[in-house]
BALOBA-1460 file (C-alpha; in Angstrom, 3 decimals):
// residues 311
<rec num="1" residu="x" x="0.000" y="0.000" z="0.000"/>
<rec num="2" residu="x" x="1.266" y="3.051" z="-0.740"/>
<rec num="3" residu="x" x="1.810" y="6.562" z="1.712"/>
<rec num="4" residu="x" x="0.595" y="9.962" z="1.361"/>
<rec num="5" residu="x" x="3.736" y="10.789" z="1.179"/>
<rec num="6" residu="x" x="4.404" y="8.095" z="-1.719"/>
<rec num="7" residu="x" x="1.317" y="9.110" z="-3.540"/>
<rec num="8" residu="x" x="2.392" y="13.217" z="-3.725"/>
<rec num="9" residu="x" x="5.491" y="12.229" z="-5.033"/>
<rec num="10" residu="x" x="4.126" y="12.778" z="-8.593"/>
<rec num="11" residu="x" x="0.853" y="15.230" z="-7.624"/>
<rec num="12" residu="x" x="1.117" y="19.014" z="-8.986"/>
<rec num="13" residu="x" x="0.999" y="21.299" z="-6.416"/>
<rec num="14" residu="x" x="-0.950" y="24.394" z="-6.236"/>
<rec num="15" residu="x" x="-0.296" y="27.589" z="-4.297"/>
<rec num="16" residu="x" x="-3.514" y="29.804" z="-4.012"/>
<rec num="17" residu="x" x="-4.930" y="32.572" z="-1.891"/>
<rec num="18" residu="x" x="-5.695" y="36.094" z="-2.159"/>
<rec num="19" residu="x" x="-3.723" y="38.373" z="-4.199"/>
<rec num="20" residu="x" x="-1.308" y="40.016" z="-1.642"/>
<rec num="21" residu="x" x="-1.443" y="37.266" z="0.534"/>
<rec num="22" residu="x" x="1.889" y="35.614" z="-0.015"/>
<rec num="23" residu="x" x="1.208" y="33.692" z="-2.243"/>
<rec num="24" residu="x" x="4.602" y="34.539" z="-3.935"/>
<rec num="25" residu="x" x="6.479" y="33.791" z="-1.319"/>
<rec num="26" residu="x" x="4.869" y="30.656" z="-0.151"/>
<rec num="27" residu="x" x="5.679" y="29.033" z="-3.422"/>
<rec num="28" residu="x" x="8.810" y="30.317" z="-4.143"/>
<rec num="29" residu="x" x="10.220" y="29.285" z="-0.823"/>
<rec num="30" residu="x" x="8.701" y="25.690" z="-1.777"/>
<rec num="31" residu="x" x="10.094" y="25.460" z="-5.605"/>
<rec num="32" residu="x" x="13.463" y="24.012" z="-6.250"/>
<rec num="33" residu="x" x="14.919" y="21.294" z="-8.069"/>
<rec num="34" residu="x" x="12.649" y="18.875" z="-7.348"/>
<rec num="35" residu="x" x="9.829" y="21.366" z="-8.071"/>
<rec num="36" residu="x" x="9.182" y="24.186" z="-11.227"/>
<rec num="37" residu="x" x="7.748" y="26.808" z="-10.486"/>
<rec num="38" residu="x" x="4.786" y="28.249" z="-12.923"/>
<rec num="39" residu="x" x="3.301" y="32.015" z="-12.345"/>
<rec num="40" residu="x" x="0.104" y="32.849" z="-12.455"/>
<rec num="41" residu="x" x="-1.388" y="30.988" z="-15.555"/>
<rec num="42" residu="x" x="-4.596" y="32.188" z="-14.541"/>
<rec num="43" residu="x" x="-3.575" y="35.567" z="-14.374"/>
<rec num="44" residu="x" x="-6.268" y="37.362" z="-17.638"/>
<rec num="45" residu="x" x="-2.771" y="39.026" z="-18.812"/>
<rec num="46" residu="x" x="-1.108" y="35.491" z="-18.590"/>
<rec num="47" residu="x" x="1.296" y="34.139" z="-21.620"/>
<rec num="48" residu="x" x="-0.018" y="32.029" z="-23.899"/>
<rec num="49" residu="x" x="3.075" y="30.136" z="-24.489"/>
<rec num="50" residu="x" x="2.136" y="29.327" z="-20.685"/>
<rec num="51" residu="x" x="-1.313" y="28.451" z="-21.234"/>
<rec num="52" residu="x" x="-2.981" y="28.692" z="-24.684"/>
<rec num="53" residu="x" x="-6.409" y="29.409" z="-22.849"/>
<rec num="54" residu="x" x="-8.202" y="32.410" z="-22.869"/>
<rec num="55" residu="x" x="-8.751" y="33.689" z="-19.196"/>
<rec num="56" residu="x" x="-11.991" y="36.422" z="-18.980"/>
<rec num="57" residu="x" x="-11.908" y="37.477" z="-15.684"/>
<rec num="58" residu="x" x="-9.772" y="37.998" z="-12.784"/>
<rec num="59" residu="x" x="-10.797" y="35.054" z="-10.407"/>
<rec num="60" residu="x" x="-12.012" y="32.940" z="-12.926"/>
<rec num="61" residu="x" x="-13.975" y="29.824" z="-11.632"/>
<rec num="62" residu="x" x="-13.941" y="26.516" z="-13.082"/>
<rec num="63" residu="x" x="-15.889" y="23.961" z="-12.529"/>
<rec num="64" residu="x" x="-17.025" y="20.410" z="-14.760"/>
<rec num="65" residu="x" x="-20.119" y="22.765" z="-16.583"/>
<rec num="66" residu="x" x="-17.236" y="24.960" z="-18.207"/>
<rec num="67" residu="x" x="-14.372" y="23.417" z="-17.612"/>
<rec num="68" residu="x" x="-13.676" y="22.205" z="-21.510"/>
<rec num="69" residu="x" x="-12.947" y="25.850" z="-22.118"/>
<rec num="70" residu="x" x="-9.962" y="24.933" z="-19.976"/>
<rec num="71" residu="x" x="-8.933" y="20.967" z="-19.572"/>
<rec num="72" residu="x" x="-7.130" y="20.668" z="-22.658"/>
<rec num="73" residu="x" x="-4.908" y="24.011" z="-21.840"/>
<rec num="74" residu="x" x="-3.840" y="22.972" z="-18.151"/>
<rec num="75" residu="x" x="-3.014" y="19.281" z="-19.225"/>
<rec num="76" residu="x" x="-1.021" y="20.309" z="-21.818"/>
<rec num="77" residu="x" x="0.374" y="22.758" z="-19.294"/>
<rec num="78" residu="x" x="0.879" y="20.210" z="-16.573"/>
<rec num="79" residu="x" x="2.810" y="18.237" z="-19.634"/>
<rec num="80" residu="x" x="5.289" y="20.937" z="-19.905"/>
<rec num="81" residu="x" x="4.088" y="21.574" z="-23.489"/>
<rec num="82" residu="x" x="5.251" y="24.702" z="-24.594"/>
<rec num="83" residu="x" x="3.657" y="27.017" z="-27.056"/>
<rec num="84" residu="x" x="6.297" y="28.977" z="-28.598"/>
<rec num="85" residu="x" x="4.625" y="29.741" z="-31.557"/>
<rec num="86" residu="x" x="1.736" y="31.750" z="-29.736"/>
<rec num="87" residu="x" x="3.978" y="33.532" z="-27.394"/>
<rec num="88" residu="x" x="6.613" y="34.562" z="-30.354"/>
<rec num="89" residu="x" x="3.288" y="35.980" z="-32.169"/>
<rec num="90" residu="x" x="2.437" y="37.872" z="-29.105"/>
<rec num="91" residu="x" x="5.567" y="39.487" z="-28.458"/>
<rec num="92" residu="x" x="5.422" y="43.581" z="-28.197"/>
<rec num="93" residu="x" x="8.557" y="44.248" z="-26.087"/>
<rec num="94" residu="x" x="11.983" y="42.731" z="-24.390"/>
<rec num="95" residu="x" x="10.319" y="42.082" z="-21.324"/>
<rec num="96" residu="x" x="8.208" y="40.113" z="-23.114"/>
<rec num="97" residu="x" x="10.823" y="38.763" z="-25.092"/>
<rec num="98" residu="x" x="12.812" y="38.116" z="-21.992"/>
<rec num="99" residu="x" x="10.079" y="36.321" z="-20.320"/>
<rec num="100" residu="x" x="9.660" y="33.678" z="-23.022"/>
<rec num="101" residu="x" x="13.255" y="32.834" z="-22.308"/>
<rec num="102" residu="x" x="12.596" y="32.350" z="-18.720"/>
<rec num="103" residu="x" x="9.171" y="30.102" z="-19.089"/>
<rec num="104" residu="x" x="11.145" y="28.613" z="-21.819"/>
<rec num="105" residu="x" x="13.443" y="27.355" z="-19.811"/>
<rec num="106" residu="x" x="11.172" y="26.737" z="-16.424"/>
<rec num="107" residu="x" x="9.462" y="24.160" z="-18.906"/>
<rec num="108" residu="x" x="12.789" y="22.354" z="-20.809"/>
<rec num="109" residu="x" x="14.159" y="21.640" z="-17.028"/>
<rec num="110" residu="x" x="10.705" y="20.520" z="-15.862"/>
<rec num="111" residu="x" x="10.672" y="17.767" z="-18.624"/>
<rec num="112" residu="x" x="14.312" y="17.411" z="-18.236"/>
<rec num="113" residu="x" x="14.912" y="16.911" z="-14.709"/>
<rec num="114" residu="x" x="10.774" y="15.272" z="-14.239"/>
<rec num="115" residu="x" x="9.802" y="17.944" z="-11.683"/>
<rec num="116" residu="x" x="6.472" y="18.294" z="-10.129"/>
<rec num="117" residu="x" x="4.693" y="21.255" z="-11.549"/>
<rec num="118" residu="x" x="4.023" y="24.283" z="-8.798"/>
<rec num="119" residu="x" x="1.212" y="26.657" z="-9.927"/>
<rec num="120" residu="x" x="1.490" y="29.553" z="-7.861"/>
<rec num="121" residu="x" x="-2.324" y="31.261" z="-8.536"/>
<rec num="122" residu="x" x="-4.369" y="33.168" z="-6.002"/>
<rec num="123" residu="x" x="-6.737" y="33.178" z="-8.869"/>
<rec num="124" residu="x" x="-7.370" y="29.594" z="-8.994"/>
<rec num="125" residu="x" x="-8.747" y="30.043" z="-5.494"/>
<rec num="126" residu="x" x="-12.223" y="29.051" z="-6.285"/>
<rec num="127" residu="x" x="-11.601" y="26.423" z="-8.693"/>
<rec num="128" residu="x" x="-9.556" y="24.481" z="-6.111"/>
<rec num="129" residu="x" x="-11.677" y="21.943" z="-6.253"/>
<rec num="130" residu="x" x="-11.916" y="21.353" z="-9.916"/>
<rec num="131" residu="x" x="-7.850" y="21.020" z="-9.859"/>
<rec num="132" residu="x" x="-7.859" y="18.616" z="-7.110"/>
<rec num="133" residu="x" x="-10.546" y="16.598" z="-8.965"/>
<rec num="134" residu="x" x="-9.340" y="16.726" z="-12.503"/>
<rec num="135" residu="x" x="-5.082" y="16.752" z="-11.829"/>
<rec num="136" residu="x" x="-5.024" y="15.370" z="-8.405"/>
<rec num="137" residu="x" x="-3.414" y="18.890" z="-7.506"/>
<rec num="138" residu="x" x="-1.797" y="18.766" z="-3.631"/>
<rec num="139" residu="x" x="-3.743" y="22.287" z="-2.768"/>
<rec num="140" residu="x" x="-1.651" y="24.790" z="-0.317"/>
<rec num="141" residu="x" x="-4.236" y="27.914" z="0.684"/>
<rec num="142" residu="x" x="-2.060" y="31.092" z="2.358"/>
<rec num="143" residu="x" x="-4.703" y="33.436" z="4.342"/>
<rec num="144" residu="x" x="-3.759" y="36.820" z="5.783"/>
<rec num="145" residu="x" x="-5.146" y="39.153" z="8.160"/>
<rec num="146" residu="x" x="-8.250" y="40.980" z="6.482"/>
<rec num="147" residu="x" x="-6.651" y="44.542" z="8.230"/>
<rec num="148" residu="x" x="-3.274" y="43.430" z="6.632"/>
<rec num="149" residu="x" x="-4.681" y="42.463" z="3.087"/>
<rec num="150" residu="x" x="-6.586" y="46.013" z="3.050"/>
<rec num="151" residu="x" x="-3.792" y="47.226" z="3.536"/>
<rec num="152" residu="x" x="-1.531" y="46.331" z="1.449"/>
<rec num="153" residu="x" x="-4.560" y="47.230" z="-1.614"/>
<rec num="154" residu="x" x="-4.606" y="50.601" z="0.412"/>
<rec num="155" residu="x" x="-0.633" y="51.169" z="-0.046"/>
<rec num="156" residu="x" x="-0.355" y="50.391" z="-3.965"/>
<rec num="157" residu="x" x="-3.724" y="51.800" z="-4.658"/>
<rec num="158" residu="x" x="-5.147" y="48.835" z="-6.118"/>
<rec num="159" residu="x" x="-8.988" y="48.850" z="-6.473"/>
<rec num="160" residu="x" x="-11.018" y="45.293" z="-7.224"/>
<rec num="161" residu="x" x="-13.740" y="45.551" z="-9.548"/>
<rec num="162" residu="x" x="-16.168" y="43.298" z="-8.510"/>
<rec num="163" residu="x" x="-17.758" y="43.180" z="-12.191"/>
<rec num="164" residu="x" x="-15.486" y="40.091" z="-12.572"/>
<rec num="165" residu="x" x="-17.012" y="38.221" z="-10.198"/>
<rec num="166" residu="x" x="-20.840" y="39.360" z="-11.353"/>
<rec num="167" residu="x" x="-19.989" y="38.287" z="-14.220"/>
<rec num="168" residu="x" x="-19.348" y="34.292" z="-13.456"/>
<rec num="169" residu="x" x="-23.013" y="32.724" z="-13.428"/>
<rec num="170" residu="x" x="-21.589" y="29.546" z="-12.416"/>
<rec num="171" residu="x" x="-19.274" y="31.435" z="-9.401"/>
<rec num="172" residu="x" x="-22.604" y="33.084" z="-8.284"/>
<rec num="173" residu="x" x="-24.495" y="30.291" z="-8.315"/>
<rec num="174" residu="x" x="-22.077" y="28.312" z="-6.298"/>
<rec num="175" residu="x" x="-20.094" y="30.280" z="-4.246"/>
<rec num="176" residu="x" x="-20.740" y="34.156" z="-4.223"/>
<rec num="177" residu="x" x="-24.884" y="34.803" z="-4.927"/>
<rec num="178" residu="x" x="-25.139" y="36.082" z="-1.232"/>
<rec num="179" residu="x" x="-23.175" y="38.817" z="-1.719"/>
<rec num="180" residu="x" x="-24.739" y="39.893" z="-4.535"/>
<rec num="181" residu="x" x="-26.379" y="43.065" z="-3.428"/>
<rec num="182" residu="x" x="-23.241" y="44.319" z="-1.287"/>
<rec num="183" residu="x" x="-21.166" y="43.832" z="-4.579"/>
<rec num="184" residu="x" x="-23.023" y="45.999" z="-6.407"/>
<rec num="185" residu="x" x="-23.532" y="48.529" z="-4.284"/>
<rec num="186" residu="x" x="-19.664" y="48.874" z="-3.450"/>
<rec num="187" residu="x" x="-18.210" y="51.985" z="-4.794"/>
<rec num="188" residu="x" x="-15.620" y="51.979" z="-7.256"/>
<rec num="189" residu="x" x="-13.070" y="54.468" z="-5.063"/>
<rec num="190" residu="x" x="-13.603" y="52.229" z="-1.925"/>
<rec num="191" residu="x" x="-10.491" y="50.082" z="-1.767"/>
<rec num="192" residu="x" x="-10.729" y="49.118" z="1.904"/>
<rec num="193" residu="x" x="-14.381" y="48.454" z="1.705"/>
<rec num="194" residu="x" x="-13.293" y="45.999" z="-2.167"/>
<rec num="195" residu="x" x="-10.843" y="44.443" z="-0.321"/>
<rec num="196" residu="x" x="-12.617" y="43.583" z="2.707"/>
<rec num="197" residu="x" x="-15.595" y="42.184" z="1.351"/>
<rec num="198" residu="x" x="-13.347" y="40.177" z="-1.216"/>
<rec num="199" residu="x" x="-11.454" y="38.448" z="1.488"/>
<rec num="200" residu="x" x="-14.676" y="37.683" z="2.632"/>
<rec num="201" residu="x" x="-16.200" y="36.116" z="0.207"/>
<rec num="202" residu="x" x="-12.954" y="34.035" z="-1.091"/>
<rec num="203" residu="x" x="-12.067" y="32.812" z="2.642"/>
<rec num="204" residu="x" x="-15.778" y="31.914" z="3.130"/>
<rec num="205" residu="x" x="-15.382" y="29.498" z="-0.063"/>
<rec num="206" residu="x" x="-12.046" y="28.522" z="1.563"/>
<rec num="207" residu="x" x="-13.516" y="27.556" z="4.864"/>
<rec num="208" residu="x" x="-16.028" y="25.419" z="3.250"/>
<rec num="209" residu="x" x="-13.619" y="23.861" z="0.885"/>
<rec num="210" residu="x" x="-11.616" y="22.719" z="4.279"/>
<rec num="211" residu="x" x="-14.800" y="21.529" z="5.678"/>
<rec num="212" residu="x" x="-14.995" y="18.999" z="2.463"/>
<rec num="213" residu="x" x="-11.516" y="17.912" z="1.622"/>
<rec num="214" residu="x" x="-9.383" y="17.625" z="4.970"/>
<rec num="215" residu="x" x="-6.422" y="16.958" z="2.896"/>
<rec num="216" residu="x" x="-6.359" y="20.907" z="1.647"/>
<rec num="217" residu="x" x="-4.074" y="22.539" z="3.863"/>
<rec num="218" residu="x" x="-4.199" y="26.046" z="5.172"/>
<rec num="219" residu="x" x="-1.425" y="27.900" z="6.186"/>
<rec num="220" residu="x" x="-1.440" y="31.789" z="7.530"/>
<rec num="221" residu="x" x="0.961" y="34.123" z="6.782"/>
<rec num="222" residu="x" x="1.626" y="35.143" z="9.860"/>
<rec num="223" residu="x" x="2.471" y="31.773" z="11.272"/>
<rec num="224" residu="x" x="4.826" y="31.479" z="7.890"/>
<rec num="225" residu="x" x="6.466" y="34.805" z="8.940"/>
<rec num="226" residu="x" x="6.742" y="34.578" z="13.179"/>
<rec num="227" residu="x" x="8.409" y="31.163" z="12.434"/>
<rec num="228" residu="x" x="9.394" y="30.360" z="8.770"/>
<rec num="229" residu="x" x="12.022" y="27.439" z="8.989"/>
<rec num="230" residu="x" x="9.145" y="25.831" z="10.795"/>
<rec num="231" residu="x" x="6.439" y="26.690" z="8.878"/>
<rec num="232" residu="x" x="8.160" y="25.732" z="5.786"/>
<rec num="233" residu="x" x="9.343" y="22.404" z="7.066"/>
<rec num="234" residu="x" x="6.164" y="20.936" z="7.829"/>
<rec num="235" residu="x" x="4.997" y="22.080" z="4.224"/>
<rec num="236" residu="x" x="7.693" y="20.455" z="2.527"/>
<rec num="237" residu="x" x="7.469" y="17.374" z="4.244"/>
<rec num="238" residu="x" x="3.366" y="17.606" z="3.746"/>
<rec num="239" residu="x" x="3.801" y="17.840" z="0.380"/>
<rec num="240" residu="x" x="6.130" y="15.135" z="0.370"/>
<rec num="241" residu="x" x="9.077" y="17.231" z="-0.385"/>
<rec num="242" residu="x" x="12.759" y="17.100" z="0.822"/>
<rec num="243" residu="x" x="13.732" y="19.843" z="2.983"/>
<rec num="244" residu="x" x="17.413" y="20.502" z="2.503"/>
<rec num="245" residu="x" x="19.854" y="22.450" z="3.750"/>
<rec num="246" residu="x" x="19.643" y="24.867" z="0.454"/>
<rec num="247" residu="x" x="16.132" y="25.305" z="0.910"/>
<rec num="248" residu="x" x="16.284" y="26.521" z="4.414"/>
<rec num="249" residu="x" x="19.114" y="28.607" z="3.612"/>
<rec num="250" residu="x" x="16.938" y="30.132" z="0.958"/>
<rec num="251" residu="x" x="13.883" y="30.224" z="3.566"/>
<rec num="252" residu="x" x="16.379" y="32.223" z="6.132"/>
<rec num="253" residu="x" x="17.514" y="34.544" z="2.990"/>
<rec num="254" residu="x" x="14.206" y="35.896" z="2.488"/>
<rec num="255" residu="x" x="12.718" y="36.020" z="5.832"/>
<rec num="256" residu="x" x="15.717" y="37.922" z="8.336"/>
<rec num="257" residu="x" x="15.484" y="40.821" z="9.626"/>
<rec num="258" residu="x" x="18.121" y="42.248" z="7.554"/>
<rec num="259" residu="x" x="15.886" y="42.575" z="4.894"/>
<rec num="260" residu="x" x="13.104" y="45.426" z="4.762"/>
<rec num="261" residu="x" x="10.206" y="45.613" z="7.002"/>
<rec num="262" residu="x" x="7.979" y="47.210" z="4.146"/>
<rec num="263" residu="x" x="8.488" y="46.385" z="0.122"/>
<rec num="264" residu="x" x="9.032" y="49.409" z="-1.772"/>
<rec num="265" residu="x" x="5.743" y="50.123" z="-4.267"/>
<rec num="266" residu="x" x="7.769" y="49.313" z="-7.208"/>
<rec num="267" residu="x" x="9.202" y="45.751" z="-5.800"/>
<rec num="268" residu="x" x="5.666" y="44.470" z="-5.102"/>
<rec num="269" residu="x" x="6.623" y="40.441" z="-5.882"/>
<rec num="270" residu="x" x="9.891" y="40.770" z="-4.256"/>
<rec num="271" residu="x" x="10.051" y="37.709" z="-1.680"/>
<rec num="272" residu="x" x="12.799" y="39.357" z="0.908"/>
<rec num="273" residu="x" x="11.517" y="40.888" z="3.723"/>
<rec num="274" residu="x" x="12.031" y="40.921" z="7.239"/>
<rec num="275" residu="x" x="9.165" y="38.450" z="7.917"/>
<rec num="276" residu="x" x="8.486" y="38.777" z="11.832"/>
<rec num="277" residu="x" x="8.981" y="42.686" z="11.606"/>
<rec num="278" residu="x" x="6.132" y="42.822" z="8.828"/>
<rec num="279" residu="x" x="3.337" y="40.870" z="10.343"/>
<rec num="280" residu="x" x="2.006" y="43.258" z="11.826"/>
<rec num="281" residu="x" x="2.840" y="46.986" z="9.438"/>
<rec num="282" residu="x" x="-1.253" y="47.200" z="9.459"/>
<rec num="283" residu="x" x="-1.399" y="48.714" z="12.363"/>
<rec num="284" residu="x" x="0.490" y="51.891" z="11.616"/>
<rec num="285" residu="x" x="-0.662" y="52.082" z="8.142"/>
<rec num="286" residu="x" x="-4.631" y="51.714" z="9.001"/>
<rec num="287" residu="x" x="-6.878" y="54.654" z="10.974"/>
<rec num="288" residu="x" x="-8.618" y="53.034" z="13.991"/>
<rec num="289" residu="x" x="-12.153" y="53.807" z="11.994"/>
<rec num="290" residu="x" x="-10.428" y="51.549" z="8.742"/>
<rec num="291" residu="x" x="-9.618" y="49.033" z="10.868"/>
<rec num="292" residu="x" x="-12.913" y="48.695" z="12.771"/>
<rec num="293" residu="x" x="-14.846" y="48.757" z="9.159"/>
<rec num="294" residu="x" x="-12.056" y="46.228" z="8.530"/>
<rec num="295" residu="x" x="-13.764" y="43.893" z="11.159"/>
<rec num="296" residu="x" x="-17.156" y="44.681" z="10.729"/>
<rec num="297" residu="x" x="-17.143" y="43.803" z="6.849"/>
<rec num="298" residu="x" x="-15.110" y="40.671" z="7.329"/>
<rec num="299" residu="x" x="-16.845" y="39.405" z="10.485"/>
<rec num="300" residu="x" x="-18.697" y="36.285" z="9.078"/>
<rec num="301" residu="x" x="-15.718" y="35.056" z="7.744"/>
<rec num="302" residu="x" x="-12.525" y="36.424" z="9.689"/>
<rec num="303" residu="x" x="-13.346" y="34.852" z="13.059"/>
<rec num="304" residu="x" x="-12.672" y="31.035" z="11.187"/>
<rec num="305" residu="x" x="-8.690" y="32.140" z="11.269"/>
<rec num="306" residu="x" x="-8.489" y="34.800" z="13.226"/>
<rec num="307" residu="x" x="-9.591" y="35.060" z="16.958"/>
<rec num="308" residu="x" x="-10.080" y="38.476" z="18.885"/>
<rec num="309" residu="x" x="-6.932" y="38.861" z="19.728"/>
<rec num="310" residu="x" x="-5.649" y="38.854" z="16.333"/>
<rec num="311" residu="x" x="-7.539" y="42.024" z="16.778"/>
């Protein structure tokens, strides 16, 4: 009979959350050479040499009623079967250019070397359970404080509109048709009140996917970042990984308190920062009155991660 850990030696992995919830970090810190690392395929400005799919909206849900807009596209992903053809076509600059040469490459190695694919997505974070289903996908979900996801939105600015979401029939039906009215009614200047009400809503859906698959874990960022050679060791070995010294050397690079307690706007997916110092920046960067509309908003959902003294 085989393990757990025997049967994840070949699963994907997928690294989901919120957007600004360390997602970033959490899979970088877990990629390596037993692992490749994939960005954000369902990101809507994605590249298709990546994944030939055409991604609508910003959280896009599958599920088994749409999903054949999708299957073929993330199984030839999960083969490591580049499109170089579509991304050469879509070309407009060196970045670009230059970031064909690094997926290029994150692919050849993959298939060289036989790693287990890592898709680091928050926007996958409602179709967890069509991955899990359809690849057999080892599912890692980072939360973070509501107060400290606001405001991070609130530093770079960064509004949600919520059109994305209305626009999913199949989302609605399953996951979001509560909020319906509050959606619509949010203004399109009010990042703290987007932001709060969107944590709600995707850590609701996260809760309940918990409730039905045991095997998803949950991690918070602020248990990654008070103790992350800890933290990170447990993942590894949950995902039935090998934690070496080079990984926790990496883990310790990115996490000291040499590093900056705040990421500069223009470094936003930078994964070095003083960790511990960080957790809690909220509280100087939110008014009392934001934080208490913080709590208010998110109070039907925050209390399943975060007691009152998180508070």
């Amino acid at each position: 009979m085989k393990t757990d850990s025997q049967d994840s030696i070949a699963q994907p992995i997928l690294v989901t959350g919120a957007h600004r919830s360390g997602t970033t970090w959490a899979g970088k810190m877990l990629a390596g050479p037993q692992v490749a690392y994939i960005s954000e395929p369902m990101n809507v400005l994605h590249r298709p040499g990546v994944l030939r799919a055409k991604v609508k909206h910003w959280y896009q849900y599958i599920c088994e009623e749409n999903e054949n807009e999708f299957l073929p596209a993330f199984q030839e992903l999960l083969d490591y079967r580049y499109h170089t053809w579509s991304e050469i076509k879509s070309i407009r600059s060196i970045k670009d250019f230059l970031r064909m040469g690094r997926d290029f490459k994150i692919f050849y190695d993959a298939l060289e070397h036989g790693q287990r694919a890592l898709l680091k997505d928050p926007f996958a974070v409602f179709s967890i359970p069509w991955f899990v289903k359809r690849f057999n996908f080892k599912a890692v979900v980072t939360v973070r404080h509501p107060a400290a996801f606001a405001s991070s939105l609130k530093r770079l600015g960064w509004n949600f509109d919520f059109k994305d979401l209305l626009d999913q029939p199949l989302l609605m039906r399953d996951h979001l048709e509560p909020y319906r009215d509050r959606m619509q009614a949010i203004k399109a200047d009010d990042v703290i009140g987007q932001a709060s009400l969107l944590w709600t809503m995707i850590y609701r859906a996260v809760h309940s996917q918990g409730q039905l698959n045991r095997r998803l874990i949950i991690v918070r960022h602020e248990d990654l970042s008070r103790d992350p050679v800890s933290g990170f060791r447990d993942l590894y070995a949950a995902l039935g990984l090998d934690f070496t010294p080079h990984a926790e050397n990496k883990i310790l690079t990115s996490s000291n308190s040499e590093n900056p307690t705040e990421l500069s706007r223009n470094k936003t997916h930078s994964v070095k920062l003083d960790s511990r110092a960080s957790v809690e920046n909220w509280r100087s960067k939110l008014t009392a009155d934001e934080i208490k509309r913080i709590r208010e908003i998110t109070e039907d959902s925050a209390h399943l991660f975060y007691p009152d003294i998180n508070w």
